[in-house]
C-alpha positions in Angstrom: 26.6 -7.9 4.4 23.0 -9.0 5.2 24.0 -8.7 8.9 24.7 -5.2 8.7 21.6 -4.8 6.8 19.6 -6.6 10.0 22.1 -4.2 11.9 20.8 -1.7 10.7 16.9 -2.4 10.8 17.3 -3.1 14.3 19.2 0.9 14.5 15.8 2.3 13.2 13.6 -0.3 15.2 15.8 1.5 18.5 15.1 4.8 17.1 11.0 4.3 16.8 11.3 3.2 20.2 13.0 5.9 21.4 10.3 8.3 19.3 7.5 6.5 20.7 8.8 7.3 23.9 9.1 10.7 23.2 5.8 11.3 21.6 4.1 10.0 25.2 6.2 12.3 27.1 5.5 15.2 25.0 1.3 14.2 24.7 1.7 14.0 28.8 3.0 16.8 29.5 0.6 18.8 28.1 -2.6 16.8 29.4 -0.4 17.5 32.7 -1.0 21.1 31.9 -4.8 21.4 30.7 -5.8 19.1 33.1 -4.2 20.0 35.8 -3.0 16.4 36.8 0.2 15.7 38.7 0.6 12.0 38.3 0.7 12.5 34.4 3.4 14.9 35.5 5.2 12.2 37.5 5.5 9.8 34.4 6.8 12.3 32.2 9.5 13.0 34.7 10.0 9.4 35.1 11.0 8.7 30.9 13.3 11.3 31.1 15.8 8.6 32.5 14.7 6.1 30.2 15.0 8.5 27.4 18.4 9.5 28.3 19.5 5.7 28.7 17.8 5.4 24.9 19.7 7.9 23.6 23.4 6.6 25.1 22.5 2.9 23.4 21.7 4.4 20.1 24.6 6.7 20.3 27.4 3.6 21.0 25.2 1.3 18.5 25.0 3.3 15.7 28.9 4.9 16.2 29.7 0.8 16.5 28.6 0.2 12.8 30.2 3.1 11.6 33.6 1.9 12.9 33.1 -1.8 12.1 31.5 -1.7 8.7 32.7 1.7 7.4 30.0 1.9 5.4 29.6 4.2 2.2 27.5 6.6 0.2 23.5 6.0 1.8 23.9 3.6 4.3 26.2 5.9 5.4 23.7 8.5 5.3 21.5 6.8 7.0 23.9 6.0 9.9 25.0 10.0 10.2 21.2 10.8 10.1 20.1 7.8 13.1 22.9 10.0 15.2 21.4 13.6 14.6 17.7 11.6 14.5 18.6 10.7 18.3 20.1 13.7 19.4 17.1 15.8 18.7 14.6 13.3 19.8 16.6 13.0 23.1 16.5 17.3 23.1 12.4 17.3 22.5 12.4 14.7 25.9 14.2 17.7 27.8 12.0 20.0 26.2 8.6 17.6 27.6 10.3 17.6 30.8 10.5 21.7 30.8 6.9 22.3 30.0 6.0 19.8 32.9 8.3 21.5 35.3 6.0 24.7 34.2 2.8 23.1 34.5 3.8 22.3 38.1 4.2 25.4 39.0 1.0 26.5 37.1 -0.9 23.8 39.0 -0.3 25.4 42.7 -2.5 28.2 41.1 -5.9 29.8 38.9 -5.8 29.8 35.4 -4.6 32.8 34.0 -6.5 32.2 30.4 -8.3 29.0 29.2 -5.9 26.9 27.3 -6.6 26.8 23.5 -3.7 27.8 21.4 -1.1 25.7 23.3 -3.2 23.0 23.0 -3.5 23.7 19.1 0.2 24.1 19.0 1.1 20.3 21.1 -1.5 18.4 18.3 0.8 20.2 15.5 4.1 19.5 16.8 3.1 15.7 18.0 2.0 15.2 14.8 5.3 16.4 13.2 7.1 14.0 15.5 5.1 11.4 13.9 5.0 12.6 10.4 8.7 12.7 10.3 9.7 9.4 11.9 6.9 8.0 9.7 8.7 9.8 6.5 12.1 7.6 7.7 10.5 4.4 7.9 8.7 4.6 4.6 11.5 6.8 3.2 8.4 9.4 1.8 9.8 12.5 0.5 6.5 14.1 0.5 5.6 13.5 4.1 8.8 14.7 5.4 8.1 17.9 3.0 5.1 18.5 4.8 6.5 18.8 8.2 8.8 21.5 7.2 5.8 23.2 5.7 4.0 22.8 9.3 6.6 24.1 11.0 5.7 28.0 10.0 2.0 27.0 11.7 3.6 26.3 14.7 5.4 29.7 15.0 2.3 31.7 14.0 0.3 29.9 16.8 3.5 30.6 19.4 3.2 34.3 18.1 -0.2 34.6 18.9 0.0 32.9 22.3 2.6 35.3 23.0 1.0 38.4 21.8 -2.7 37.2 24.1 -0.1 36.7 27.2 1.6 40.1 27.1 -2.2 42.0 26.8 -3.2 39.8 30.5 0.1 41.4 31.9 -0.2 44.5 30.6 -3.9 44.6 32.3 -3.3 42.4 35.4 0.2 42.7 37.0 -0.1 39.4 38.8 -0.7 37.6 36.0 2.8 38.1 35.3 4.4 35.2 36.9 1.9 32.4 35.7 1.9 34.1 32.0 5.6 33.9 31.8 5.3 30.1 32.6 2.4 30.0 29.7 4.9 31.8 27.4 7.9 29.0 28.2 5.5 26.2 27.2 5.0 27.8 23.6 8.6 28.2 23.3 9.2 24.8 24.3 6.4 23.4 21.8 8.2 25.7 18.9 11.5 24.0 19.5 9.9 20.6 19.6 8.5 21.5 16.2 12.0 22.8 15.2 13.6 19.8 16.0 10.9 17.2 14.2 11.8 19.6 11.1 15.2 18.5 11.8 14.7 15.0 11.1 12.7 16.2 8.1 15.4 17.4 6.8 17.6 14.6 7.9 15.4 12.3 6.1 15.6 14.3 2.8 19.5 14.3 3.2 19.3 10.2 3.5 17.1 9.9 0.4 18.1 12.7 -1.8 22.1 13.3 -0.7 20.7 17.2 -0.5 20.8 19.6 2.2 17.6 21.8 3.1 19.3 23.5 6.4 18.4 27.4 5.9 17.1 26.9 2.4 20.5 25.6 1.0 18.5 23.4 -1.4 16.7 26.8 -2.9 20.1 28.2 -3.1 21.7 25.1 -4.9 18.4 25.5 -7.5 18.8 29.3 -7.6 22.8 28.4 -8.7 22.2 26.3 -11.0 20.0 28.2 -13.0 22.6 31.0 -13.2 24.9 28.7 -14.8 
């Protein structure tokens, strides 16, 4: 038994380094963007295998203690939630690699707009990577509450990037092309933030045993009170 505790330590020591990668990859993509820098571009491009290779090894590790300890009630949990943890952090590195693809193509040409809102939006949704990988390592429920609460921030600041980027094409026609691109990096930035509010919500399943997906946890409360 104390092996499969170490087992598992070393599960979540593969997952922060996975995360750690991520965080980078997301930070760099967007310098890549504001700054206009290629070779920040490069290296982002360049995790993306090492992220990929991260997320097989965690996959076989963590699906190799489930098999060879059949493990119960929360270490269980905590075995189902390392799988879905990787999964989306392994999604969020194809999601840095997308907004660098689009700041390559923005690159070859003038700004259409100076950068402030996507900027706003990268800080909120690297800091709800962090704020959610930090809530599984100290098992906080509060901190991993607070990055679902961020996550409607997020989507207000997409909103508004989105709204600023259709009144340039409706005014300059040849904006259209480099404001679409503009308008994929906000998306891509909203799912990041979608899927750090996954592990949220993963990490409130692993201490709690309850499900927040869509609200089910208000509708559980809402039940009971009928009853």
């Amino acid at each position: 038994m104390v092996h499969f505790r170490e087992e598992l330590d070393e599960l979540q020591r593969r997952l922060l380094e996975m995360a750690g990668l991520v965080e980078s990859a997301i930070h760099q993509s967007v310098s890549a963007l504001v700054e206009r820098d290629d070779q920040l571009a490069k290296e982002v491009l360049w995790k993306e295998a090492q992220i990929n290779q991260k997320d097989i090894e965690i996959d076989e590790f963590a699906t190799r203690l489930l098999a060879l300890y059949q493990p119960m009630a929360r270490d269980m949990r905590f075995l189902t939630a390392a799988i879905k943890i990787n999964g989306d952090l392994e999604r969020m590195g194809d999601l840095a690699v997308n907004i660098t693809e689009r700041a390559l193509s923005l690159m070859k040409e003038p700004p259409v707009k100076p950068l402030i809102d996507i900027p706003r939006m990268a800080d909120l949704a690297e800091a709800m990577v962090r704020k959610s990988l930090d809530a599984l390592v100290k098992r906080d429920e509060q901190l991993a509450r607070s990055v679902l609460l961020s996550d409607d921030e997020v989507d207000q600041l997409r909103d508004a990037v989105y709204k600023e980027l259709v009144a340039f094409m409706q005014e300059e026609s040849t904006t259209i092309p480099r404001a679409v691109d503009l308008m994929f990096i906000a998306h891509n930035l909203e799912r990041i933030a979608d899927h750090a509010t996954n592990i949220a919500e993963d990490v409130l399943f692993l201490m709690k045993g309850i499900d927040v997906r869509h609200h089910a946890e208000v509708r559980e409360q809402a039940a009971h009170l009928k009853q």
